[in-house]
N, C-alpha and C positions, 0 to 999 in steps of 0.2 A: 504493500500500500504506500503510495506516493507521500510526502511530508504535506503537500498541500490537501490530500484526501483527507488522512487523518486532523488536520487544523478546521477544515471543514464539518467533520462528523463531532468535532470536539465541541463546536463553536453553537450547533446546533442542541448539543446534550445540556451545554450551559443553558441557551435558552430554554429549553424546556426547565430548567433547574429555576433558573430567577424566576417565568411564568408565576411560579407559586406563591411567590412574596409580590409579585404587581402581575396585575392582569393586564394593564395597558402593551407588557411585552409580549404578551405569546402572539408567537408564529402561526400562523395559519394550519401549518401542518398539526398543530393539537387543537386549532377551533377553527375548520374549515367554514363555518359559516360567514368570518370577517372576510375570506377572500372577493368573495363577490361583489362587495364593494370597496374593493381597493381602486384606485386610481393610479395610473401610469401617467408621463409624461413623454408626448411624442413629437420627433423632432424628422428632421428630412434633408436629406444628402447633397449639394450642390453639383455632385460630379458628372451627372449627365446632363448639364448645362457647358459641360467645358468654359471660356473666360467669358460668360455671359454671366459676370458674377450678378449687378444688379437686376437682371432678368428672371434669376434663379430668385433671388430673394422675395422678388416681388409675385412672383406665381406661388413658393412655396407657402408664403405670407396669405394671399388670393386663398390658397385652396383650406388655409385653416387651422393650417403645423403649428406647432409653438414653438419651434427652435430649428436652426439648422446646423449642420455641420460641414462646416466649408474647406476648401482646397487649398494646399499650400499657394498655388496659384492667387488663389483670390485676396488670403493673404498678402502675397508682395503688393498687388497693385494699390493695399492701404496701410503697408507696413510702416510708411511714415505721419500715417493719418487717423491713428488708433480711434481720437475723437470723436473723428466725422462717420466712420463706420460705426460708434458705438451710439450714434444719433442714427443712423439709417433705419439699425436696429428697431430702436424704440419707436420710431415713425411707424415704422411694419407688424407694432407687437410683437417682436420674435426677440429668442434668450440666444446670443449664440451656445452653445453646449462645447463643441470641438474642433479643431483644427488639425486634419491629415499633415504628417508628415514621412514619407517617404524615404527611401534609398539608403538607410541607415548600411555603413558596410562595415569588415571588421579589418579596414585597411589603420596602421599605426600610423602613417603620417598624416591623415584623415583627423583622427580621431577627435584636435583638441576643437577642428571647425566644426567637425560635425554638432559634438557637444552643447559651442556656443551658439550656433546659428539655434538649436532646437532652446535654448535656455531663453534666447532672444523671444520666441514664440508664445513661450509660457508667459512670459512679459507683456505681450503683446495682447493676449487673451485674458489675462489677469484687467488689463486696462481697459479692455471692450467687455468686461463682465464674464466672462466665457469658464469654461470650467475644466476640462479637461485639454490633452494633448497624445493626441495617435502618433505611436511611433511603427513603422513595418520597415524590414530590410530588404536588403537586395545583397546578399553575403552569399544567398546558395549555392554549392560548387558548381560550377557548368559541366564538369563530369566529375562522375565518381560522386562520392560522397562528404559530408562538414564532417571532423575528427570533433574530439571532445574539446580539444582547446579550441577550434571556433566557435563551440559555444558557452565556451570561456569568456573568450573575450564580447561576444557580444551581449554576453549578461553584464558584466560588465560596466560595459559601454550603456546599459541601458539603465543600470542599475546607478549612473554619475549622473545621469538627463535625468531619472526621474528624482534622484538625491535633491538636485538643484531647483528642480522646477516646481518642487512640492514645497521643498524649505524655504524659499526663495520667495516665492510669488504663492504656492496653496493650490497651485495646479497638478492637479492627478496624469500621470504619465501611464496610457494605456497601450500595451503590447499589441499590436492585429496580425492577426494570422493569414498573410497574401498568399496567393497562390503563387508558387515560385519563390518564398522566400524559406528562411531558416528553419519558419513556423510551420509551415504548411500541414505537414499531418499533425493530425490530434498528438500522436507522443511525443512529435518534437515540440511543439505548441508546451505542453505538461516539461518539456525537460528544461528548456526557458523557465518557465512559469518556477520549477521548483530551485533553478540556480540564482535568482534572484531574489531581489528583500520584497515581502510584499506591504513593505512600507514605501516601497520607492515603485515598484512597477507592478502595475495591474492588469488584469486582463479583459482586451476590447474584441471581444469575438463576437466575429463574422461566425453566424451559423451556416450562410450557402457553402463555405468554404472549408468548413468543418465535412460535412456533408459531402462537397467536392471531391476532397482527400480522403474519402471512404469512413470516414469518423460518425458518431452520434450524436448530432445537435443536443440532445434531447437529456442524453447521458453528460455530454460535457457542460451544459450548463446546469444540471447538478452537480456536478461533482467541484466545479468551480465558480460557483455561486461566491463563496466568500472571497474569491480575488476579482470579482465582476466590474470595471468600471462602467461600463454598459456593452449590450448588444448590440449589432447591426443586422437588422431583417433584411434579409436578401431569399430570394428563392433558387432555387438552379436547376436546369434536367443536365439529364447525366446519358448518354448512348453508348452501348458499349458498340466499339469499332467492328469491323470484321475481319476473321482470324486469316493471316496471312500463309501464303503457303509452307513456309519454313514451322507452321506451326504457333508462332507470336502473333499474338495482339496487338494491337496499337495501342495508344493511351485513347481513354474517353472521348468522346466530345463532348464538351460542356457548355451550357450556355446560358447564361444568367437570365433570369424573367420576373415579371411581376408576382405580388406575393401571391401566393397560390395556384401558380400556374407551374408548378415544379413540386419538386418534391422532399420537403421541408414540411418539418411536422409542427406547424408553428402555435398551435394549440395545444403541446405537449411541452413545447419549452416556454410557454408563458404560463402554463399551469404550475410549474416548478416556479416559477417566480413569484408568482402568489403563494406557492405553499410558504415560501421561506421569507413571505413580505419583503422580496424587494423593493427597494426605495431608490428613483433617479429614473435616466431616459432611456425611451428604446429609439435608434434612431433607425429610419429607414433608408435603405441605400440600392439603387439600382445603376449600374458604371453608364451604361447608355442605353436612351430609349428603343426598344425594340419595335417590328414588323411596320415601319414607315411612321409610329407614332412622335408627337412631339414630348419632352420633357414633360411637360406641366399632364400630357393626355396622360402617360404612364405615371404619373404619380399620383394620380384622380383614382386611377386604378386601383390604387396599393392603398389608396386611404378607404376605397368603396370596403378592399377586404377587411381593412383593421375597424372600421366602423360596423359593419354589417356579420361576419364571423368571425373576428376575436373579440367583439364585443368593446372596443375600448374607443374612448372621448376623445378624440383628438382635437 
């Protein structure tokens, strides 16, 4: 059993323990009848807007989100304008929650940039009200396999960003699990998760990509519930290829879609969220609008399903 399993099943036995001395703490899992009116906060992706940052804002705003979570991109174009972003904000009702950041590698001469530019971030999202900060790499080997000291070092490395950015500023540093990076499968995702401090980095999983990497949405956000900074709702189909003569497969095709048009069991991983009352956003994320639709049309979509089968207020 992993150290973060066991911190998780420990964290739950306390609560059931305190339950008994205040009832305002028990968890839903010993009084499922609070789940049902629990309340989530939902937020919404800017990235299938590419640098239409103020377009994105303004449709996500339009269709009813309370927060977004935007693009390193979108970032630069107001890195020196924290202000006037953090007025656009409030003009539009919306919270920002997070800022993608990218490319993290586990190159030494890199390192001390990488560090500051993302420390700059949490700065930057601190001042616009914002709350967290996504970190994904780009360290995967291009062949062969990561040894253990790459995942040395980029705990590490992750473990200095989220030191600084938390101490610093009170910004949470969430790990995401890209496809093609360090993370990708659920055990390497779990062996991140457990070489680091989870004082300092947390985890922002992507369920499509859990999923993607043959993993269990479902099971990994139980089991990592207590390192949770938040979810991203993504859905994804999966095809398997067809078997080539020498006997090999190819890899998957994969292809990201609106929530419930894939197969993500996303009723199963918000029921665990309710069980164990979590608190904070789910945010929803689609990389690019699919079968000719625009942004704002695929994301009408994703709200019809969070509204109408998962049941939640957005």
């Amino acid at each position: 059993m992993s150290s973060s399993r066991r911190r998780f099943l420990g964290g739950v036995s306390a609560a059931a323990l305190a339950a008994q001395f205040d009832a305002s703490r028990i968890v839903s899992a010993f009084a499922p009848a609070f789940a049902e009116d629990y309340e989530f906060k939902v937020g919404y992706h800017t990235s299938a807007w590419g640098e239409n940052t103020e377009r994105a804002i303004d449709e996500i705003s339009a269709l009813g989100f309370r927060g977004v979570q935007i693009q390193a991109e979108d970032y630069r174009k107001y890195a020196n304008r924290p202000a006037e972003f953090k007025s656009l904000m409030a003009t539009k009702n919306l919270s920002v929650v997070s800022i993608s950041s990218d490319g993290l590698t586990i190159k030494p001469d890199t390192e001390k940039q990488e560090i500051a530019d993302r420390v700059a971030m949490a700065k930057w999202i601190k001042e616009v009200g914002g709350l967290y900060l996504q970190a994904s790499d780009n360290a995967r080997a291009k062949t062969g396999v990561n040894d253990h000291d790459d995942y040395k070092k980029l705990s590490k490395r992750l473990n200095e960003i989220g030191k600084r950015s938390f101490g610093e500023y009170g910004i949470k540093l969430g790990y995401h699990n890209d496809m093609g990076s360090m993370g990708e499968r659920p055990d390497d995702m779990v062996r991140i998760l457990d070489a680091t401090d989870p004082k300092n980095v947390w985890a922002l999983v992507d369920v499509a990509h859990i999923q993607a990497a043959g993993g269990d949405p479902v099971r990994f956000t139980r089991d990592y519930l207590n390192r949770l900074a938040y979810p991203h709702f993504k859905d994804v189909l999966i095809q398997k290829t067809q078997v080539s003569l020498d006997g090999k497969g190819g890899r998957p095709k994969i292809d990201f879609v609106e929530l419930g048009q894939g197969m993500v069991n996303f009723p199963g991983i918000l029921q665990i969220m309710k069980d164990y009352r979590y608190k904070g956003w789910i945010v929803i994320e689609l990389d690019r609008a699919r079968g000719g639709r625009t942004p704002k049309e695929s994301a009408a979509i994703n709200k019809k399903y969070v509204d109408e089968k998962l049941k939640l207020k957005v």
